[in-house]
N, C-alpha and C positions, 0 to 999 in steps of 0.2 A: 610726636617725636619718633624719628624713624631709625633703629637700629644698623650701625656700618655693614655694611656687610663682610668686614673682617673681625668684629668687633670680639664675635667667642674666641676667633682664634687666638688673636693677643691674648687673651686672657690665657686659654692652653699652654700659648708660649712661654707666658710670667710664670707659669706655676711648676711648668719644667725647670725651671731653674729653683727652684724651692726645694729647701733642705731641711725644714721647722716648721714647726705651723706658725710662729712670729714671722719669718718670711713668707708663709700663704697670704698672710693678709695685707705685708706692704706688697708682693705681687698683684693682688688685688687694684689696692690704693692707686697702682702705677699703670693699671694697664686696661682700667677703666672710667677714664676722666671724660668719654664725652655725655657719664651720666650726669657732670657737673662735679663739684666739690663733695665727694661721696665717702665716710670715713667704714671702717671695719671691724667689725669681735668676731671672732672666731671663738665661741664657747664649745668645748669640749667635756666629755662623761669622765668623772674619774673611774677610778681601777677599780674602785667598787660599787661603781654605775647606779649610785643613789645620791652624786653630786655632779654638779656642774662647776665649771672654773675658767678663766678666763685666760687662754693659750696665744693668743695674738690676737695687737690693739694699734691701728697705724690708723689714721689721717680723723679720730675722732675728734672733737672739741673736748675739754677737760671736761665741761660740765655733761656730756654725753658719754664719758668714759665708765662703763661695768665697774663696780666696785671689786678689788685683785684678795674675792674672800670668795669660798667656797658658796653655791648656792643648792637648796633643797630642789631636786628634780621635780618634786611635785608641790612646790612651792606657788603656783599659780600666775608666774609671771608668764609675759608674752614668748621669752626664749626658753623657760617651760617647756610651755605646752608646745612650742616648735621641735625642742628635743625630743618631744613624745609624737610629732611626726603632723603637727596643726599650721599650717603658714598661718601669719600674721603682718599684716601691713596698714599703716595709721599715719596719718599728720596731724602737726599740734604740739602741742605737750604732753601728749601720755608717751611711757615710758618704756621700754620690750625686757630691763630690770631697775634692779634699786640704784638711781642714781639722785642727786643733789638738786632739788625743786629746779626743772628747766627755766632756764632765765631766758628761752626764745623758740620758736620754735621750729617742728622740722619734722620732716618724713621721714618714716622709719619701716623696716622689714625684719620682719623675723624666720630665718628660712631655714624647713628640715635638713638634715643631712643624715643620709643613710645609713643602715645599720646602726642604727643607735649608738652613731660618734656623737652627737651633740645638736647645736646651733648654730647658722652665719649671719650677724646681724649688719643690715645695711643703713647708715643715717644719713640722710642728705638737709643741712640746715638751711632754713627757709621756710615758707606756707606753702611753696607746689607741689604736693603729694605724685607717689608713685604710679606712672600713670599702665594703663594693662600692657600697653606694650617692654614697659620697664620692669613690669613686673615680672613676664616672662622671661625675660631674656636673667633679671635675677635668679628667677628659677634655674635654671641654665647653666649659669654661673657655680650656683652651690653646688649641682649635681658634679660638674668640674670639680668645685674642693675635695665632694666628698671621694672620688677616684684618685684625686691628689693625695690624699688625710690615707685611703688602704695601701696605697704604694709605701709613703712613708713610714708607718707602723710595720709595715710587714718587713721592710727594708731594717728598720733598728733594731728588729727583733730577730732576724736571720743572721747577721755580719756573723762569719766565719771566722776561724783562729785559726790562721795559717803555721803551719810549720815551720817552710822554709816556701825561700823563695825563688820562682824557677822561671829562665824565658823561653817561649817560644819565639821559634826562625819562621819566616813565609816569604815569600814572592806571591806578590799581585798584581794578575793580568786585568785589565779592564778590559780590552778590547776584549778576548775572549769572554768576561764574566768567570773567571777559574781561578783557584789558590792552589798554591803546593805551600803543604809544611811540615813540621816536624813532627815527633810524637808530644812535646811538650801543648803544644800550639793547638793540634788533637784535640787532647786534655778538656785544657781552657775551654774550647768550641763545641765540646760531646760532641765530634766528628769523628770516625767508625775506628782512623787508625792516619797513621804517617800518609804524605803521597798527595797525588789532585783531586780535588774537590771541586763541585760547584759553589757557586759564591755563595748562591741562595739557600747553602747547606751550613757555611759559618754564618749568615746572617741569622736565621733561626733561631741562636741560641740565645738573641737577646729579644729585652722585653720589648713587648708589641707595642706597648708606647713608644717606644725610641725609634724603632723603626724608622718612621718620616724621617727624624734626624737624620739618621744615619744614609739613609738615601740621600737626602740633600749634600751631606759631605763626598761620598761617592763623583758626586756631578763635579762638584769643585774639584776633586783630584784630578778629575780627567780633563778641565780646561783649564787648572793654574801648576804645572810644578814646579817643586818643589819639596823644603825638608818640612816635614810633619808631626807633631805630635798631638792623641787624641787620646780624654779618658771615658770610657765607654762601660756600662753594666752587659752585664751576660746571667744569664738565668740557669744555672746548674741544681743536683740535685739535691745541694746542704742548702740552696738559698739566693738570694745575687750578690756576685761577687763585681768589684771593679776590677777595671784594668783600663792598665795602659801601653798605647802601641806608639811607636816612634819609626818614621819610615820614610824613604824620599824616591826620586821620580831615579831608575836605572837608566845608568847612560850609553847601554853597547845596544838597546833595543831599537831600531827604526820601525816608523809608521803604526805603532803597539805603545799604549801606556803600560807602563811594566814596572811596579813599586817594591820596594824590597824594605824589609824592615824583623823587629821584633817584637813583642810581647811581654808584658812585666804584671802579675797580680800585684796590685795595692792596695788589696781590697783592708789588710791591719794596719798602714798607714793611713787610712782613710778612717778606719777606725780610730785611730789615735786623734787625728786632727779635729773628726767630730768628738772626739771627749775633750778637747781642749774647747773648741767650740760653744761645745754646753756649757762646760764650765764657765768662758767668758760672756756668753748670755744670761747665764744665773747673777755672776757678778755686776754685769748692765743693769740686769732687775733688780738688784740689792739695791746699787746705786741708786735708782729712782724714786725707788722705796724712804731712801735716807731725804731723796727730793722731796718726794711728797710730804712727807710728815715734817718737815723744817717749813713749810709752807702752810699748813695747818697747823704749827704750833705760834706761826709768826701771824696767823688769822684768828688764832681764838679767840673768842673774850670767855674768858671766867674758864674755872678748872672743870667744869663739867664740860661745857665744850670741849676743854684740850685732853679729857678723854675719850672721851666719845671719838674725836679724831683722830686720836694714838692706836684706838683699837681698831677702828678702821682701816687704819693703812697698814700696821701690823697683823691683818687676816690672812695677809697672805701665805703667812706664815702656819695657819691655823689656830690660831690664839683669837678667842671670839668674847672673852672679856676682863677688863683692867679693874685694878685698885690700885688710887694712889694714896699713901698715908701715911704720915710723921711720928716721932718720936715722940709725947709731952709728957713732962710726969711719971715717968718711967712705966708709960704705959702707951698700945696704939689708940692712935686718933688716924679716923677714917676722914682725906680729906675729900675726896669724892672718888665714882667707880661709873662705870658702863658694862654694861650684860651682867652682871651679878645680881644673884635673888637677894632677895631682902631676909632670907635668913639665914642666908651663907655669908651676907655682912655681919649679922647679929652674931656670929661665931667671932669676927673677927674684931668687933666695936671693942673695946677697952682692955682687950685682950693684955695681962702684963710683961715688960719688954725681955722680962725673962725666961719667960714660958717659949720652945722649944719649938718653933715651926717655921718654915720657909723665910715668912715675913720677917718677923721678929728675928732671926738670925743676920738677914741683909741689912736691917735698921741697926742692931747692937753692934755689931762685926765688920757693916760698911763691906762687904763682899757680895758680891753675886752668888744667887745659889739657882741650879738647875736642877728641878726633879723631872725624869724621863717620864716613869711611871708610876702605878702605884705600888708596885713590887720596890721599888727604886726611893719610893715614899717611905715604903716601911724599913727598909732596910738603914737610913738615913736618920727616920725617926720613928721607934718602936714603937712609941705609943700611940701612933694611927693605926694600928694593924686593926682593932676593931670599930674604928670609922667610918676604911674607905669602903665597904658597900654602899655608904650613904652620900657618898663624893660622886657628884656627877663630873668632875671634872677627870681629867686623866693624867696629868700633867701641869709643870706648873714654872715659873722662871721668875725669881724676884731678884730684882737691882737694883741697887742703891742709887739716887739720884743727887746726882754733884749740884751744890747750890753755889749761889755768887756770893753769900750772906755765912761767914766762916761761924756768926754766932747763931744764926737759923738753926731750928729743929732737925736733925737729922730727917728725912724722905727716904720712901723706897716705892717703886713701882712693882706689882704684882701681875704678869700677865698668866691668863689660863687657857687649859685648851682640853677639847672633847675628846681628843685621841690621846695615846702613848705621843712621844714627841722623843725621836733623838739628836738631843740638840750636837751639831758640829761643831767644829772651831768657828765654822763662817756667821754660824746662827750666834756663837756666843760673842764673836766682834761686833755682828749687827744690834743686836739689841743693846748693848752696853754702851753704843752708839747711840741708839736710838732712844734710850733711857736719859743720854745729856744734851741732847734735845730739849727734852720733856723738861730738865732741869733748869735751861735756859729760860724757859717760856713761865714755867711755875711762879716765881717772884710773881712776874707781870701779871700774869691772871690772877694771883691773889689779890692783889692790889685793884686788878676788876672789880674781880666779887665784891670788896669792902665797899669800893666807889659805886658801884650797881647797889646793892644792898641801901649808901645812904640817902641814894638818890632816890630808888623805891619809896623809901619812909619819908622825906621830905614831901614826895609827890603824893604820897596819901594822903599826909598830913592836911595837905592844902585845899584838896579837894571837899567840899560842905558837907556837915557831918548829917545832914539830911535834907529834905527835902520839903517845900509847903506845902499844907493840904489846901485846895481849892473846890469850891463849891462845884458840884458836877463835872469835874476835870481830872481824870487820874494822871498823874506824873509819874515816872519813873527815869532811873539812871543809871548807866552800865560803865563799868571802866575796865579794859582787861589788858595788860601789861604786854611790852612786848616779848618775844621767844627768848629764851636764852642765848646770850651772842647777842643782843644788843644793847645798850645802856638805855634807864628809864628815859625817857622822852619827856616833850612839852605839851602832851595835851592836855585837858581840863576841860569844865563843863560848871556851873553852876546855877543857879534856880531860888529867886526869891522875889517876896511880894515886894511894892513899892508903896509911900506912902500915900497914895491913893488907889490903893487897892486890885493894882494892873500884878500881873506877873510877870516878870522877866528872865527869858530863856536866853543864855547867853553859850556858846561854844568852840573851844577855839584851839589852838597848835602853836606853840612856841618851837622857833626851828631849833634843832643840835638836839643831841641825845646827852647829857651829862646834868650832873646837879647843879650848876647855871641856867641849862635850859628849866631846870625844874623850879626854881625859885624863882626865875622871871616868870612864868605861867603866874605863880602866886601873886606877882605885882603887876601884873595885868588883869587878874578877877580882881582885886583888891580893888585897884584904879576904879574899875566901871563900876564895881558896889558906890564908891566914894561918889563917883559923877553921877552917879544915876539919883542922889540926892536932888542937886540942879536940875538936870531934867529928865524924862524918860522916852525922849524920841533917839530911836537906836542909831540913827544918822551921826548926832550930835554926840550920843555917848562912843563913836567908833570917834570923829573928827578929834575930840579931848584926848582920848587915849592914846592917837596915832600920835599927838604933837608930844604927847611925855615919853614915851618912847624911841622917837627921832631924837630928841633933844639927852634923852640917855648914852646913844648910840652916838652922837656929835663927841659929845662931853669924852668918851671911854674907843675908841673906833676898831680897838683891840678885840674887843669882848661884843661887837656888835651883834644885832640878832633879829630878827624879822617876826612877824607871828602874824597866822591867821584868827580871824574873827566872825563870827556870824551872832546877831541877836537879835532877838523876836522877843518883841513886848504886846503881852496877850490880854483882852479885859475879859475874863472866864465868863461872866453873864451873859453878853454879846456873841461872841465871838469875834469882835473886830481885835484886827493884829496888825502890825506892820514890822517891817524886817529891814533888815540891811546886814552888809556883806563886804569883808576885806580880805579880799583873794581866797575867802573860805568855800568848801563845796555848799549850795543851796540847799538847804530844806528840803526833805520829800512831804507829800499830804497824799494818804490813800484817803479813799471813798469807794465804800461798796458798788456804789452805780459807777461811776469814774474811773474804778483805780489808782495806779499810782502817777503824781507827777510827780515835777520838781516847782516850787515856789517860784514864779515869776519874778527874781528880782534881780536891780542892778545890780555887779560887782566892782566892788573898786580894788584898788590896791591895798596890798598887807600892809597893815603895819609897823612901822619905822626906817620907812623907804627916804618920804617927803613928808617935810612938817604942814606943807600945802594940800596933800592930798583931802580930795571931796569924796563925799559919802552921801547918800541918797536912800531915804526910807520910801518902800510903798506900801500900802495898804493893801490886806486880802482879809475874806471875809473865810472862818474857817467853817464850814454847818455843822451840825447836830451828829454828832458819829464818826467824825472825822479823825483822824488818826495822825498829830506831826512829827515829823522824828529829823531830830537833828544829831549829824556826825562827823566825826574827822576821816580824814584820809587813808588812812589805814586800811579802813573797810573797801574802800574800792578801785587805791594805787596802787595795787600786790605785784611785785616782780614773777613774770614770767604769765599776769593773767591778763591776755586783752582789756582794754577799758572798757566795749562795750559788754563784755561777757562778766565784768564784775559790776556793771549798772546791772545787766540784768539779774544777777543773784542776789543781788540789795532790794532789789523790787519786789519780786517773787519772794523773800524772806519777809517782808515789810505787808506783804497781801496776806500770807500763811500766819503773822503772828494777829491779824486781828481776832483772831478767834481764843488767842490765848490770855490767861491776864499777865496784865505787866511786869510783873516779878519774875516772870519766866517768857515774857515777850523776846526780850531784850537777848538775852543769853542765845535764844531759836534763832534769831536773824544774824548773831556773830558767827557763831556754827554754821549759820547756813553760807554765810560769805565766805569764811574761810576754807569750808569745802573740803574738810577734815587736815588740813597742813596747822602750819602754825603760826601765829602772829606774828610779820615782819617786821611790825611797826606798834605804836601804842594804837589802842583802840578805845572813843569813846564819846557815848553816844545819850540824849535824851528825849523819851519821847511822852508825847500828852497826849491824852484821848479828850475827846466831847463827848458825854455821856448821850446817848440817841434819845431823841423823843420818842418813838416810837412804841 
């Protein structure tokens, strides 16, 4: 790909017009589209240059968007080590900071910017990585912001406080290149005194950036007149000031462009407009903030999620962890927290509702209480004064949360924070806000957790409370629940002999996540126990099951449900097996000399599709040492990980556990798949070894 050849300039162009660093990066976003669909972070150093934070965010994907909390400079991420001055560039799914397991993937860059202002992170979604010539011209680009990022810092930190406000008078010749003006106009220009000048002597006094501009306006005065008005920076010696001149083309002058006009510092209305400015980009951010966390509260499942995400999107604020917790008994009940130690809860578990602290006051009181500091702490309530050495926190804001439920426990939300915090009127509408949020969402998450919780015990319940011993065959079996945030599932697994002495390994997924799906698992093992009496060819035990299940699904079409199945009937002296499959993943068999495959076998269709559907057992012969392991989908459907990159981690896990024993096989190969994240799904798995001759 070949770079425009205008292509720096636009971007120079966008970023002259930038007033913010939020506008650095929609300039960005706008005026660099032939790298493709290209989004923006602008991470910049706080004021005490041992954090990073995220100062403008245009054209990223949500799921790519920097979390809007403070991050550790030497926290080891990719826009890290780019703030310490290390480029970074990768496609995929790794990530340049902490953001929400990527659900796809995409080329990323992490780019220095000088003098230790921070990071530009570039992400373009897709698998085409950044290629060198893009990479450069990125280069390019940041250096650009970072000359953009010194103008502006140096610019809000100069604006002067005018007095009073005064105009200068000029006449401008073009044809000659000469100014006459007054003493005011002087002034303005650090021109020596009243009277003619050279042009090139008020041009000077502005910044060398502007320049080009201001030449390009020159040319248009002399081929279009007319009345004009223009606001322009000038570089004096309290700082730069604006102004503005108003001027048109004079009409006693023939064959001479000859402008006449005056001069106006603006530089404290310009001030003024930027504090109104800020203030309405503060308020934008508020607003979003209120967005994001009514989007995360309408996504949670269970109250631990819906903290974790309360505190999340309230980081922006500096508040790095919640407690939320009820009234019962005239004492607190902790209903769940995020970032809080575990023994700064234990201060707060059963604590009585009349004892004197932040919480307890908003829970008894029903008001909000805001503590700044801990000077603020003690002043409020004396008998911290010999605690807070021991308070890591510094700050603190508890609010009572509005429930729908008038006879419900009293709630209050507790958030904290690492700094002093002085909260405003704005901080105290937002969180009060954002506290009935949380209240909304609260009911429904409890009502999660109960339903999680009985679906959990149901699904345990069902699963076989052990497993048969077989002569020269180790068996074992794994089940590991899925991540919080999603309800128990339908997988299952079970393992038992037949009355001729075969064993039969059965594995399977009932679709939906709720205690429906959990108690049809149950009457699906049940089924093939009961069939497997009749016969024990795995074909005929899937064909039986499929029709009780269809004919379920006919009868109820409400409550219909689907389920995979996989089952291997083994005669352990032998080795001879045969299998069969409905819409379930295959069987893997490693072999030391072989490795790993997958079971060669038919697959038919899930389960309570068609009462007609056929099923097909084959025969494999398993040897002496062989190793089979039967799983659900979980293991190797993970959002955001290639399919073949989750075969390959199931395989390599399944080679590495033959060395280990089976009690801790199992565990090594989920670990290994999930690849330290967390289980999106239920997970669960069994495997048999053949004891080696050898």
């Amino acid at each position: 790909m070949n770079v425009p050849p205008d292509a720096l300039d636009r971007v120079r162009t966008a970023l002259r017009q930038a007033c913010s660093p939020w506008e650095v990066s929609a300039a960005l976003a706008g005026s660099c589209a032939w790298l493709g669909v290209v989004g923006w972070a602008l991470i910049l150093a706080q004021e005490d240059g041992s954090h990073l934070f995220p100062c403008g965010i245009s054209g990223l994907p949500l799921v790519w968007e920097p979390p809007l909390r403070p991050l550790e400079r030497t926290g080891g991420w990719p826009v890290c080590l780019a703030a310490l001055g290390q480029l970074w560039t990768s496609h995929g799914f790794e990530r340049p900071y902490p953001v929400p397991l990527a659900i796809a993937p995409a080329a990323a860059a992490a780019l220095p910017l000088h003098k230790s202002q921070g990071a530009l992170v570039a992400v373009r979604p897709g698998t085409e990585p950044f290629g060198d010539v893009e990479q450069t011209f990125l280069s390019a680009v940041a250096q650009e912001v970072s000359d953009t990022l010194t103008g502006l810092l140096t610019e809000s930190k100069a604006l002067p406080q005018l007095r009073q406000v005064e105009r200068g008078a000029f006449t401008l010749d073009l044809s000659r290149n000469e100014i006459v003006c007054d003493r005011v106009f002087a002034g303005q220009h650090l021109l020596p005194g009243p009277g003619r000048h050279a042009l090139t002597a008020a041009l000077a006094a502005l910044p060398a950036t502007d320049l080009p501009q201001a030449q390009q306006l020159l040319g248009r005065l002399r081929q279009e007149p007319g009345t004009y008005e223009v606001v322009y920076r000038v570089l004096g010696p309290d700082g730069v000031r604006t102004l503005q001149a108003r001027c048109s083309r004079a009409g006693d002058v023939r064959h001479r462009v000859v402008l006449a006009g005056h001069v106006t510092d603006i530089t404290r209305d310009m001030d003024d407009a930027a504090s109104r400015d800020d203030r309405m980009q503060r308020q934008m951010r508020r607003t979003e903030q209120i967005r994001a966390l009514a989007s995360a509260c309408a996504s949670a499942g269970g109250t631990s999620e819906l903290a974790a995400a309360a505190c999340d999107v309230l980081a922006v604020f500096g508040a790095d962890a919640i407690v939320l917790a009820e009234a019962a008994d005239e004492r607190v009940r902790i209903l769940t927290s995020h970032g809080q130690r575990e023994r700064h809860l234990d201060a707060l578990r059963d604590v009585a509702l009349s004892a004197r602290t932040p919480l307890t006051d908003a829970l008894r009181r029903h008001r909000a209480v805001f503590v700044a500091s801990h000077d603020a702490l003690i002043a409020a309530y004396p008998h911290y004064a010999n605690s807070t050495p021991r308070l890591e926190r510094q700050a603190w804001a508890a609010v009572p949360i509005p429930l729908s439920d008038p006879d419900a426990n009293p709630a209050a939300c507790m958030l904290s924070f690492t700094r002093p915090h002085a909260f405003t009127a704005e901080d105290h509408a937002l969180l009060i806000a954002a506290v009935g949020l949380l209240g909304r969402a609260l009911d429904r998450c409890r009502t999660w957790d109960a339903e999680h919780a009985r679906a959990l015990a149901l699904q345990k319940g069902l699963l076989p409370a052990g497993l048969p011993a077989l002569p020269g065959t180790e068996l074992g079996a794994f089940y590991l629940p899925a991540a919080a945030g999603a309800y128990a599932g339908g997988d299952w697994y079970d393992a038992f002999t037949t009355r001729d002495g075969r064993c039969l390994l059965a594995i399977g997924d009932v679709e939906g996540h709720d205690t429906h799906a959990a108690s049809l698992m149950g009457r699906v093992r049940t089924a093939i126990r009961a069939y497997a009496v009749l016969t024990d060819d795995p074909a005929e035990l899937l064909h039986h099951t499929n029709r009780l299940l269809t004919a379920d699904n006919d009868s109820d079409p409400g409550r219909a449900r689907t389920a995979t199945c996989c089952i291997v009937v083994l005669e352990p002296a032998t080795g001879h097996a045969r299998c069969a499959t409905a819409g379930h993943p295959r069987p893997l068999v490693h072999m030391k000399e072989r490795g790993v495959r997958e079971l060669a076998t038919a697959t038919g269709l899930s389960l309570g599709i068609f009462a007609d559907s056929t099923y097909r057992s084959t025969r494999h012969q398993l040897a002496d040492g062989a190793q089979l392991l039967l799983y659900t989908d979980g293991l190797s459907d993970r959002p955001g990980i290639q399919p073949r990159r989750a075969r390959g981690l199931l395989h390599n896990a399944l080679r590495e556990a033959a060395a280990l024993p089976v009690d801790t096989a199992l565990p090594h190969i989920t670990a290994h798949c999930l690849d330290g994240s967390r289980a999106a799904d239920d997970c669960a798995l069994l495997l048999l070894r053949r004891a080696s001759t050898a």
